[in-house]
PQR file of N, CA, C, O and H, with PARSE charges and radii, in Angstrom:
ATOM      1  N   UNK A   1      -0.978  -0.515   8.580 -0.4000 1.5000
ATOM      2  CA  UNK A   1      -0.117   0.628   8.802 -0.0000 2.0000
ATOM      3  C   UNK A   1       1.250   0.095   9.185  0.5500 1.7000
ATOM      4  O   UNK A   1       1.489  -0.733  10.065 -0.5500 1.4000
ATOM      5  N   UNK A   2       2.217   0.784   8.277 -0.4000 1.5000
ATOM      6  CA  UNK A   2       3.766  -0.028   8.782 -0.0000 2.0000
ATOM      7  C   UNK A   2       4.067  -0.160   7.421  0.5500 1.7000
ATOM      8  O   UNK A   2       3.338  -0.249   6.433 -0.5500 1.4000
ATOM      9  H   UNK A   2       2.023   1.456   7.563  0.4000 1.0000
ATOM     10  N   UNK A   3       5.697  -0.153   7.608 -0.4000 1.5000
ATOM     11  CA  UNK A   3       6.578  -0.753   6.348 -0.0000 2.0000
ATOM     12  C   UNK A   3       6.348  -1.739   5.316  0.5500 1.7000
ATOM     13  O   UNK A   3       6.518  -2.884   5.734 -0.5500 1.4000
ATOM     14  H   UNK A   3       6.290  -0.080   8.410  0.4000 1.0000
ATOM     15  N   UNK A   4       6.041  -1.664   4.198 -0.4000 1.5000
ATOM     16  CA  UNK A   4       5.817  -2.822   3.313 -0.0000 2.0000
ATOM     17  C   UNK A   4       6.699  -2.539   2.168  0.5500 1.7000
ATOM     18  O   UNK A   4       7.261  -1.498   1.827 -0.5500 1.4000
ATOM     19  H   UNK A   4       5.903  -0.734   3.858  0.4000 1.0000
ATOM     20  N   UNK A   5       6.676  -3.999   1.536 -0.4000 1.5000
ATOM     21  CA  UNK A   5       7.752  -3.883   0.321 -0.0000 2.0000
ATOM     22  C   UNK A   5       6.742  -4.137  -0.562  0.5500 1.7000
ATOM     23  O   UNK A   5       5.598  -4.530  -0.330 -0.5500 1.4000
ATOM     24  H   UNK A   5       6.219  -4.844   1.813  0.4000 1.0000
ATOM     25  N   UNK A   6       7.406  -3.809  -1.851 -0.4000 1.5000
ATOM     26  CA  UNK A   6       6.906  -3.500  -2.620 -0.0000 2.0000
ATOM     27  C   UNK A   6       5.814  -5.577  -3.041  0.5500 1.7000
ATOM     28  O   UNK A   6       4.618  -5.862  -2.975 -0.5500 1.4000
ATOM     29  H   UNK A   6       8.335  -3.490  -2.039  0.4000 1.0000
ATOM     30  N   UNK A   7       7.095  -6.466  -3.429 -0.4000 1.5000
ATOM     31  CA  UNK A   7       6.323  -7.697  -3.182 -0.0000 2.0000
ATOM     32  C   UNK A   7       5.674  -8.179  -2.336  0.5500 1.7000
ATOM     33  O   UNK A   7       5.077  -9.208  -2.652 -0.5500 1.4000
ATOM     34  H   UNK A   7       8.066  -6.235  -3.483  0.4000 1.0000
ATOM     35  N   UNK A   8       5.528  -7.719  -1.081 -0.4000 1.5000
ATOM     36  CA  UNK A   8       4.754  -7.737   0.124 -0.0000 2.0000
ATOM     37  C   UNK A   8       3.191  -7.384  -0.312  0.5500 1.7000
ATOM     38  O   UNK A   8       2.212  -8.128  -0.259 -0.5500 1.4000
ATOM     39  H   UNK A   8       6.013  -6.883  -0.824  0.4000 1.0000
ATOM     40  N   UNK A   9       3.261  -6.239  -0.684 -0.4000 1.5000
ATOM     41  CA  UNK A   9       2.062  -5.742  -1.211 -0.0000 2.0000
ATOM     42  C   UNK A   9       1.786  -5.905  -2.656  0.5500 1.7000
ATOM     43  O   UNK A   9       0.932  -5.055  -2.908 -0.5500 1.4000
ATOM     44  H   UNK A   9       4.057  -5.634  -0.727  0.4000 1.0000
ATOM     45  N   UNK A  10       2.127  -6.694  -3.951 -0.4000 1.5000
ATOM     46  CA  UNK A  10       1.864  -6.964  -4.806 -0.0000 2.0000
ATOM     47  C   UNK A  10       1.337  -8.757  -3.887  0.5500 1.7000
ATOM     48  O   UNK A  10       0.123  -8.927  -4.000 -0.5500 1.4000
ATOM     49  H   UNK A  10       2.820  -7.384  -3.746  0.4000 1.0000
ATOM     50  N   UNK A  11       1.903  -9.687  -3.265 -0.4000 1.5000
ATOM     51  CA  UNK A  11       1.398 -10.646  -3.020 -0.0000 2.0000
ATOM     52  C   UNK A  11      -0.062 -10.744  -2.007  0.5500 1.7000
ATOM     53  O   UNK A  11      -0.921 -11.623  -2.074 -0.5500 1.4000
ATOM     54  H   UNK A  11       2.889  -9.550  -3.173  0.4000 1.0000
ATOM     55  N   UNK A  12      -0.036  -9.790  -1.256 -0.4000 1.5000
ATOM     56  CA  UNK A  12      -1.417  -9.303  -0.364 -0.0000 2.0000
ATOM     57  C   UNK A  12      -2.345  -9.264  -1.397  0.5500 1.7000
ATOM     58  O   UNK A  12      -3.075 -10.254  -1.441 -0.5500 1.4000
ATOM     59  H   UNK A  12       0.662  -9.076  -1.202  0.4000 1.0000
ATOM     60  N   UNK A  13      -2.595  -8.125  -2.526 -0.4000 1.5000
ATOM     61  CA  UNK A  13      -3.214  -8.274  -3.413 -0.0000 2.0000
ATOM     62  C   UNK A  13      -3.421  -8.977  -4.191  0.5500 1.7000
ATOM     63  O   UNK A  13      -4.611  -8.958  -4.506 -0.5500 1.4000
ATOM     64  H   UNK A  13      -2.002  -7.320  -2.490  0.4000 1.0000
ATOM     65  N   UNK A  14      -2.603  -9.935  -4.943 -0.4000 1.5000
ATOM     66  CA  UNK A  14      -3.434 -11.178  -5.389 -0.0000 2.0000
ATOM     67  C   UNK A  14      -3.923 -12.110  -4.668  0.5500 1.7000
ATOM     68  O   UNK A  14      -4.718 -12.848  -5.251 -0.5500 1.4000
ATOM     69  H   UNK A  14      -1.636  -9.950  -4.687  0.4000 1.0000
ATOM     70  N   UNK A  15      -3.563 -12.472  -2.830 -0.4000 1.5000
ATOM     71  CA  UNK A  15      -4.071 -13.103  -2.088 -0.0000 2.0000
ATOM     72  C   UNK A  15      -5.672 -12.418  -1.950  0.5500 1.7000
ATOM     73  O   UNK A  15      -6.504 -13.316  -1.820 -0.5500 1.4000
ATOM     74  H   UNK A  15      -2.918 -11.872  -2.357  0.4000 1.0000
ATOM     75  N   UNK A  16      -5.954 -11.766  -1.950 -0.4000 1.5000
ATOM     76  CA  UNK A  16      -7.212 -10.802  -1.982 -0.0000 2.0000
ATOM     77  C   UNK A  16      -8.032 -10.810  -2.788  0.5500 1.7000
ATOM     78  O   UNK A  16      -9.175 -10.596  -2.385 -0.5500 1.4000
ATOM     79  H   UNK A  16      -5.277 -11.037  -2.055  0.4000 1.0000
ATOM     80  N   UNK A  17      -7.806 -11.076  -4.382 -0.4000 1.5000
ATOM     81  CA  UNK A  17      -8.496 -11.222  -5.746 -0.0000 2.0000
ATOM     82  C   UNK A  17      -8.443 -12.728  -5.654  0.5500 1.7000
ATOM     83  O   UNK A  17      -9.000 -13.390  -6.530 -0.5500 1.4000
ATOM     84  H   UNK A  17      -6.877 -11.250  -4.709  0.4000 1.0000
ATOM     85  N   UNK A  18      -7.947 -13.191  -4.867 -0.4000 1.5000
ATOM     86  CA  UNK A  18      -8.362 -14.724  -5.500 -0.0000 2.0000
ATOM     87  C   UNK A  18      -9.314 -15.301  -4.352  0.5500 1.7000
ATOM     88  O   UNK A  18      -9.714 -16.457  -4.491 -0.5500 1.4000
ATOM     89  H   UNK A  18      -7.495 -12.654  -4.156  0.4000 1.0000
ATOM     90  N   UNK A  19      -9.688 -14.596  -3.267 -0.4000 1.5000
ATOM     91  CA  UNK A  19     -10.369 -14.735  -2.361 -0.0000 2.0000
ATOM     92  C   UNK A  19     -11.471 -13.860  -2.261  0.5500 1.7000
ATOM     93  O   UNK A  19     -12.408 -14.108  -1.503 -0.5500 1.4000
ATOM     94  H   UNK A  19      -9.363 -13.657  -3.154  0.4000 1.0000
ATOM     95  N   UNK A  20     -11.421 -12.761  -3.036 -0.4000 1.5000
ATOM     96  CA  UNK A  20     -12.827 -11.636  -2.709 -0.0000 2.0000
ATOM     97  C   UNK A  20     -13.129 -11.824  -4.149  0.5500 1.7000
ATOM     98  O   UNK A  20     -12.290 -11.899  -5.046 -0.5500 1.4000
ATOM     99  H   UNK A  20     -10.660 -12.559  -3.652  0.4000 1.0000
ATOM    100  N   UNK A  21     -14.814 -11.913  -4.313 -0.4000 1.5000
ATOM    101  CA  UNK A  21     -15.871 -11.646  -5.352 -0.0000 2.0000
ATOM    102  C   UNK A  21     -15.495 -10.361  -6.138  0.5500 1.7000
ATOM    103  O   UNK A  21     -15.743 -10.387  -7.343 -0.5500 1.4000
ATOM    104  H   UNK A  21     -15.496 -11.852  -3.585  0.4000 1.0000
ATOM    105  N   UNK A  22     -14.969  -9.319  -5.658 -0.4000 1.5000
ATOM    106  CA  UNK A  22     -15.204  -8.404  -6.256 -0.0000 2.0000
ATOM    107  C   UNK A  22     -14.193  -7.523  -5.983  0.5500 1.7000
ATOM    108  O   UNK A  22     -13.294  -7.868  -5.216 -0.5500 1.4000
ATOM    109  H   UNK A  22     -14.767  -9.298  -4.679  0.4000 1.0000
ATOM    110  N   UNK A  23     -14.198  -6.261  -6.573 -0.4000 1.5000
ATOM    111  CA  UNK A  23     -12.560  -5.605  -7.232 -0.0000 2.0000
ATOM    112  C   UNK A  23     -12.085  -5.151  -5.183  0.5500 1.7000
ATOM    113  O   UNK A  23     -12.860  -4.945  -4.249 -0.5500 1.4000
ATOM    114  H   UNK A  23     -14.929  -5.981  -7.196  0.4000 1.0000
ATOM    115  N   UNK A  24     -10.959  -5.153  -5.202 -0.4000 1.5000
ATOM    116  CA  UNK A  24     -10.190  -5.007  -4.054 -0.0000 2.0000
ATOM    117  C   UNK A  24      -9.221  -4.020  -4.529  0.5500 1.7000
ATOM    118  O   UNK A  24      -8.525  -4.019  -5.544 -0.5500 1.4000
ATOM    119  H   UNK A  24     -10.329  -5.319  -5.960  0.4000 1.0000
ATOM    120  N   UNK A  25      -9.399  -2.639  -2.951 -0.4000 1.5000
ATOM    121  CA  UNK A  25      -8.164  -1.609  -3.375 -0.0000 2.0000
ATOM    122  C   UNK A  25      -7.991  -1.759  -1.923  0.5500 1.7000
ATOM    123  O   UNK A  25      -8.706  -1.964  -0.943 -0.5500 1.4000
ATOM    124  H   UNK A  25      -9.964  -2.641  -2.126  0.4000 1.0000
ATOM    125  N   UNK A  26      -6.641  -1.558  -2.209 -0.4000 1.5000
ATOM    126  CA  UNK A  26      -5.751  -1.378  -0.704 -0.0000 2.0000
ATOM    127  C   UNK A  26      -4.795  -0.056  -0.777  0.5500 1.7000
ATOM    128  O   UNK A  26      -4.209   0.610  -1.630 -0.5500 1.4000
ATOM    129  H   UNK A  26      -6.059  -1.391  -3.006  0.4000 1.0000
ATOM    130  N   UNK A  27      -5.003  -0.084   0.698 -0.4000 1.5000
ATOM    131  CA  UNK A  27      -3.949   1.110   1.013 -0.0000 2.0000
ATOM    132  C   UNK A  27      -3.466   1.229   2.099  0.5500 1.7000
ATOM    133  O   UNK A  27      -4.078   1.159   3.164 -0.5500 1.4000
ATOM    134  H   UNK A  27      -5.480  -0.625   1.391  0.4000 1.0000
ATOM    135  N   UNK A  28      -1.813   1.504   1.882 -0.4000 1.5000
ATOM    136  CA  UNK A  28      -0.965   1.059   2.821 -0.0000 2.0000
ATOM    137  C   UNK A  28      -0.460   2.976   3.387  0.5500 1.7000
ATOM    138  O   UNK A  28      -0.557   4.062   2.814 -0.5500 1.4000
ATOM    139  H   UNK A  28      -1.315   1.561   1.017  0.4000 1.0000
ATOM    140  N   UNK A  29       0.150   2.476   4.968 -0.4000 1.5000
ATOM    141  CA  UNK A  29       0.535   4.044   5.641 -0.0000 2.0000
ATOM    142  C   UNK A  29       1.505   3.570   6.317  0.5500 1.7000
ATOM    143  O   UNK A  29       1.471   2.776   7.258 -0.5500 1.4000
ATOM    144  H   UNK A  29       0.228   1.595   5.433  0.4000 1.0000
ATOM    145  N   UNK A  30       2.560   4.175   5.718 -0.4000 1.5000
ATOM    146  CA  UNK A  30       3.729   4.077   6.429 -0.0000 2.0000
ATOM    147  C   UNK A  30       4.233   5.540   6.862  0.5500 1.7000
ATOM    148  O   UNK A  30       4.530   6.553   6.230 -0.5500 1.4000
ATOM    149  H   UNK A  30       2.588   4.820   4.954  0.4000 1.0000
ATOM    150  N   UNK A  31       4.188   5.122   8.513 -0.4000 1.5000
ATOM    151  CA  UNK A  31       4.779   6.225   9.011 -0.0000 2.0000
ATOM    152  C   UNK A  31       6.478   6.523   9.180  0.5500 1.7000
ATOM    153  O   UNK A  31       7.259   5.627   9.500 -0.5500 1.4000
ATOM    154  H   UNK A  31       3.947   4.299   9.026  0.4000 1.0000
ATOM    155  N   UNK A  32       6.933   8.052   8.885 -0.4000 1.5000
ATOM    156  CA  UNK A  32       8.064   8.178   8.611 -0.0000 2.0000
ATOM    157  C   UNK A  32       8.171   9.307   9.211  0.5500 1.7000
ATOM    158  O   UNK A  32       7.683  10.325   8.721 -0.5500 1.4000
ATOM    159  H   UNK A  32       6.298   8.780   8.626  0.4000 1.0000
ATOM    160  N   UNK A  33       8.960   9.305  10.602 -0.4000 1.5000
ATOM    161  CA  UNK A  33       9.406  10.243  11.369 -0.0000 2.0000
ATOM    162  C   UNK A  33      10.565  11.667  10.533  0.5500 1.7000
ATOM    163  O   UNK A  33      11.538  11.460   9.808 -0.5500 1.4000
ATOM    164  H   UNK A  33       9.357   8.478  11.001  0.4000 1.0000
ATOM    165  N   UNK A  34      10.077  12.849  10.914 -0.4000 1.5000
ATOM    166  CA  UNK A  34      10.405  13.488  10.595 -0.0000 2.0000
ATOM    167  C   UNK A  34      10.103  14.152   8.860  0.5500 1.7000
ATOM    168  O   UNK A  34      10.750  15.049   8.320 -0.5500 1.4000
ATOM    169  H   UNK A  34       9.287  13.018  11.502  0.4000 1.0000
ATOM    170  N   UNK A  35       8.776  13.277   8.192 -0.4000 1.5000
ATOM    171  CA  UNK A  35       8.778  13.415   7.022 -0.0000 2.0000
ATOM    172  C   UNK A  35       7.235  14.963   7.069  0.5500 1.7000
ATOM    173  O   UNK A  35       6.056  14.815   7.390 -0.5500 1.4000
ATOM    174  H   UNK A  35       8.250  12.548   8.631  0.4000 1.0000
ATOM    175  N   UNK A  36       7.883  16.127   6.661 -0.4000 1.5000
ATOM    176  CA  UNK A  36       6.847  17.263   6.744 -0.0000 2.0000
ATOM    177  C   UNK A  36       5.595  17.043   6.244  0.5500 1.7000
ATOM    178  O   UNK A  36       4.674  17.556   6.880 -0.5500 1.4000
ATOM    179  H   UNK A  36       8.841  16.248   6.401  0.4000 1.0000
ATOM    180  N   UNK A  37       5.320  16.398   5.247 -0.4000 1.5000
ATOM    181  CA  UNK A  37       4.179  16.168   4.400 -0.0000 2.0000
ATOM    182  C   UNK A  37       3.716  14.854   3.878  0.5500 1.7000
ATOM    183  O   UNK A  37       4.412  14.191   3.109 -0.5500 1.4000
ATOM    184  H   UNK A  37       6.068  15.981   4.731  0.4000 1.0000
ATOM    185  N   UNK A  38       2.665  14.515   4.252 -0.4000 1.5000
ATOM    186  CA  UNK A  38       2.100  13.073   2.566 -0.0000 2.0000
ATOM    187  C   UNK A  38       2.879  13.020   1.935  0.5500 1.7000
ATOM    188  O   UNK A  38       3.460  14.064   1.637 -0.5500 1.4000
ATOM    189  H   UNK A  38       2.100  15.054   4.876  0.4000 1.0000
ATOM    190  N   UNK A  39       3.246  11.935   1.469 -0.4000 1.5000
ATOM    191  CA  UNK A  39       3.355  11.654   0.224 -0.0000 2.0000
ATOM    192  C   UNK A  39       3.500  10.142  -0.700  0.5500 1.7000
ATOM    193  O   UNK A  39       4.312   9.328  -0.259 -0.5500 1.4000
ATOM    194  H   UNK A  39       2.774  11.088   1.711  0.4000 1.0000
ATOM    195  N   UNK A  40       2.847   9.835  -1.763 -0.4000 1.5000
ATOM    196  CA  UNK A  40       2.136   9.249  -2.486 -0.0000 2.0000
ATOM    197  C   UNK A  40       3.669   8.726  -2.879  0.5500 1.7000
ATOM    198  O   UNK A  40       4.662   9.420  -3.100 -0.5500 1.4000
ATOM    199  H   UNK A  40       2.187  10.496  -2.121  0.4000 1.0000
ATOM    200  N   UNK A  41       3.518   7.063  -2.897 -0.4000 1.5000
ATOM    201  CA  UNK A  41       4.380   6.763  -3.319 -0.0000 2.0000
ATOM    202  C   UNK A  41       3.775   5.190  -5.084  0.5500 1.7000
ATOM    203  O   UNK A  41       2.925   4.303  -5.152 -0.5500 1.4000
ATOM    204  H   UNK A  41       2.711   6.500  -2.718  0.4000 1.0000
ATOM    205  N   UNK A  42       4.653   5.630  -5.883 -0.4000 1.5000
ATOM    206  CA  UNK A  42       3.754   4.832  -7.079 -0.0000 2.0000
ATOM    207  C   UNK A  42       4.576   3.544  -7.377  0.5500 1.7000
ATOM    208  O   UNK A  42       5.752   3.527  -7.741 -0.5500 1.4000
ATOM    209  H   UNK A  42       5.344   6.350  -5.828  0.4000 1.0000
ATOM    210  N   UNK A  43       3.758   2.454  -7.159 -0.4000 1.5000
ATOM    211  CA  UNK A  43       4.624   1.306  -7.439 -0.0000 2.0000
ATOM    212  C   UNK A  43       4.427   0.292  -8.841  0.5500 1.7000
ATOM    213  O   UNK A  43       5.109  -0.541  -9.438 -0.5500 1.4000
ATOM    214  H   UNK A  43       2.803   2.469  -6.863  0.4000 1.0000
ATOM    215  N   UNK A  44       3.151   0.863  -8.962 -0.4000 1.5000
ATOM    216  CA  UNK A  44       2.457   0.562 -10.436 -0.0000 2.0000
ATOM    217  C   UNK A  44       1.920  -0.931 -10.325  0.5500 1.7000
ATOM    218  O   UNK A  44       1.924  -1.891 -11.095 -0.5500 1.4000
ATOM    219  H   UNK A  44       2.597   1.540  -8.477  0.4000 1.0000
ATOM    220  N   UNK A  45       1.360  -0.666  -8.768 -0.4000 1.5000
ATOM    221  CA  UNK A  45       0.551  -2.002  -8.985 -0.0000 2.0000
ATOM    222  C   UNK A  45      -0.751  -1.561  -8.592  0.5500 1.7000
ATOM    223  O   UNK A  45      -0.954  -0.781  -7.662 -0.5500 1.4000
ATOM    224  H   UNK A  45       1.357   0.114  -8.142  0.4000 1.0000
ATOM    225  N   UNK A  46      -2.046  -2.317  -9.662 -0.4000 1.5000
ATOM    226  CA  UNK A  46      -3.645  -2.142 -10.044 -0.0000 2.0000
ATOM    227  C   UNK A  46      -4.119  -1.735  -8.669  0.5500 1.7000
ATOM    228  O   UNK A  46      -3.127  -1.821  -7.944 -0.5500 1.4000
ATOM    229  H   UNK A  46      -1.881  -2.951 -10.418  0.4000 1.0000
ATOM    230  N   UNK A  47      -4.919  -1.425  -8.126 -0.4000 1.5000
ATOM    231  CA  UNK A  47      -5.702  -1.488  -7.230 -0.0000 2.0000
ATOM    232  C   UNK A  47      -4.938  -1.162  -5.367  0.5500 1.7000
ATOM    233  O   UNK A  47      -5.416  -1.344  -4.247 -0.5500 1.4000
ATOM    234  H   UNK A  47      -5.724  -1.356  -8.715  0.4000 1.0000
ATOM    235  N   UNK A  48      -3.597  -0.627  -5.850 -0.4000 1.5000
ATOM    236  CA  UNK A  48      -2.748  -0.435  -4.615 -0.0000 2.0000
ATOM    237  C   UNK A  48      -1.922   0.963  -4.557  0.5500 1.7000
ATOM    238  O   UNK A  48      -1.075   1.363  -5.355 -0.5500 1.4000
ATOM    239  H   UNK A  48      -3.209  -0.480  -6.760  0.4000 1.0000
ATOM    240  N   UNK A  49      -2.536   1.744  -3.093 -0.4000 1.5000
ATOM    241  CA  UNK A  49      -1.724   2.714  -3.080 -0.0000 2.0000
ATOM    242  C   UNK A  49      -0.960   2.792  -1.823  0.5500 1.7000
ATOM    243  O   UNK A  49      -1.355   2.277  -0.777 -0.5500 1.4000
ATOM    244  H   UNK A  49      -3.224   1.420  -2.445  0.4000 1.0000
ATOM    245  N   UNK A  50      -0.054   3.329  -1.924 -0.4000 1.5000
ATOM    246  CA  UNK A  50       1.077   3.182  -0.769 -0.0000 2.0000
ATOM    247  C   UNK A  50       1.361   4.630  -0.500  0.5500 1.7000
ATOM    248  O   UNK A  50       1.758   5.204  -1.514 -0.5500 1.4000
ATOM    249  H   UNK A  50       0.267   3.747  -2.774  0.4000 1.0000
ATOM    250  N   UNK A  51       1.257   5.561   0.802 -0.4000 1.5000
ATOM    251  CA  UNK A  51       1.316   6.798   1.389 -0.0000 2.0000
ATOM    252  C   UNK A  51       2.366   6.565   2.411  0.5500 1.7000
ATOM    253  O   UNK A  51       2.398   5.536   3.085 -0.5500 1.4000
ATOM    254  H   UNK A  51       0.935   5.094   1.626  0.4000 1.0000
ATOM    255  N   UNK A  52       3.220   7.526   2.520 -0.4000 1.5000
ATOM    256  CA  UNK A  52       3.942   7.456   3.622 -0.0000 2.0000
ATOM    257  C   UNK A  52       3.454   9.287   4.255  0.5500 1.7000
ATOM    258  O   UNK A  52       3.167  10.273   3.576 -0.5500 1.4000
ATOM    259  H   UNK A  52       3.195   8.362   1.972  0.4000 1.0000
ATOM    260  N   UNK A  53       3.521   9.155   5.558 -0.4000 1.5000
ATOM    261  CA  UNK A  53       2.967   9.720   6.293 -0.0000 2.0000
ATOM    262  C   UNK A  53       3.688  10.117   7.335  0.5500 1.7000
ATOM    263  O   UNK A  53       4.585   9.451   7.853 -0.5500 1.4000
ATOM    264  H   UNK A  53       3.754   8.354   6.109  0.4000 1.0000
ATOM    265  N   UNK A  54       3.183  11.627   7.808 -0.4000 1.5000
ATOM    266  CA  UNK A  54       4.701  11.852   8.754 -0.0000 2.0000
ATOM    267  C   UNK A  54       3.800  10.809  10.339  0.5500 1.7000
ATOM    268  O   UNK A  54       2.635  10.474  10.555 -0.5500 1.4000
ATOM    269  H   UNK A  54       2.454  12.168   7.388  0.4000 1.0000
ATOM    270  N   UNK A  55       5.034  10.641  11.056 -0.4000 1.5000
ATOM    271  CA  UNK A  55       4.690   9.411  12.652 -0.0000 2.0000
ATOM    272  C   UNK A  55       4.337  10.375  13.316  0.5500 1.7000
ATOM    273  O   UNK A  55       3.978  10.222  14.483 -0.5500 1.4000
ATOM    274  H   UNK A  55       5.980  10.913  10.881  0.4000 1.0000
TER
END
């Protein structure tokens, strides 16, 4: 939970596939003060979703 960049989290995930047997999904929550609703942010990388979330 917390700020990530976008290569931050494309390099987590291949650190993850080259270390786990089997398929790996991650998901990241970044909290964002004052934000009313979810929302889904798309970075178009396999197996990774990124939400920002109101704090």
């Amino acid at each position: 939970m917390g700020e990530v960049s976008i290569p931050q989290a494309a390099e987590l995930g291949s650190v993850l596939a080259s270390i786990t047997p089997g398929k790996c999904n991650i998901l990241f929550l970044d909290p964002v003060a004052g934000l009313p609703s979810v929302k889904e942010l798309d970075w178009g990388i396999d197996g990774t979703c990124t939400v920002q979330v109101p704090s």
